[in-house]
C-alpha positions in Angstrom: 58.2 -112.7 -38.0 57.9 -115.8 -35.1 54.7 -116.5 -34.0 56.5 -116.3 -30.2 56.8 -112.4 -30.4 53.1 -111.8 -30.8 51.7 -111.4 -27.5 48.3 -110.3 -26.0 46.2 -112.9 -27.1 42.3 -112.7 -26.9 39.7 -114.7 -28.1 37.0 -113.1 -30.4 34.0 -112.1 -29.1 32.1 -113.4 -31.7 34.1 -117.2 -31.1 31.2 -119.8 -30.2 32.7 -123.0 -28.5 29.8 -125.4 -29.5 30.0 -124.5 -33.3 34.1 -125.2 -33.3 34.5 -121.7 -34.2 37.3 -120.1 -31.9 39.8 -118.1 -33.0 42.4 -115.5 -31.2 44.3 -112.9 -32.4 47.6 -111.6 -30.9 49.7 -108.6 -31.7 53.1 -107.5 -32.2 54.5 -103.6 -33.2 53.6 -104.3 -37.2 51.6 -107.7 -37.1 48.9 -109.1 -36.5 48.7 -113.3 -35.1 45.2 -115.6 -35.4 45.0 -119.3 -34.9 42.7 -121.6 -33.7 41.8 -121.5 -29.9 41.0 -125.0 -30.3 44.9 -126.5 -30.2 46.0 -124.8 -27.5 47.4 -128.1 -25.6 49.4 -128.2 -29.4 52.9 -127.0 -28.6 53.2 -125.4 -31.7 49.9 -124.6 -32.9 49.6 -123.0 -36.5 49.5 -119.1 -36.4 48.6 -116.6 -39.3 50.5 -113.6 -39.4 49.3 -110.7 -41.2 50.8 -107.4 -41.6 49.0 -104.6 -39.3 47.7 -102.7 -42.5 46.4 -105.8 -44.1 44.5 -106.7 -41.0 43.3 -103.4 -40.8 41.6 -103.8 -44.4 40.6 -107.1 -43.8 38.2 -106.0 -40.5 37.3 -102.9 -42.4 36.0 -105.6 -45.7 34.2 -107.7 -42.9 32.4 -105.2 -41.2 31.3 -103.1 -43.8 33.7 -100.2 -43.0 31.2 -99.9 -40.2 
């Protein structure tokens, strides 16, 4: 998958500009995009791409299932 069809970006909630710790994710029908808020004036800035499922798990791992 091409990082150019994920669309919707957002930047976490939890992102804190003063610590360097920004991230976004974007989405796509079965995907899931981050990269680093940080190199947006990049014009191809590095993007992760993680199935939807895999994603899924990895929030659910963070958070404690919460």
């Amino acid at each position: 998958m091409s990082p150019r069809t994920l669309t919707g970006w957002r930047k976490s909630s939890h992102s804190h500009f003063e610590e360097n710790a920004c991230v976004e994710i974007g989405f796509a029908p079965d995907a899931v995009g981050v990269r680093d808020t940080k190199q947006a004036g990049r014009p191809a800035r590095p993007v992760l791409v993680y199935s939807t499922a895999a994603f899924t798990a990895f929030l659910a791992h963070v958070t404690g299932e919460r």
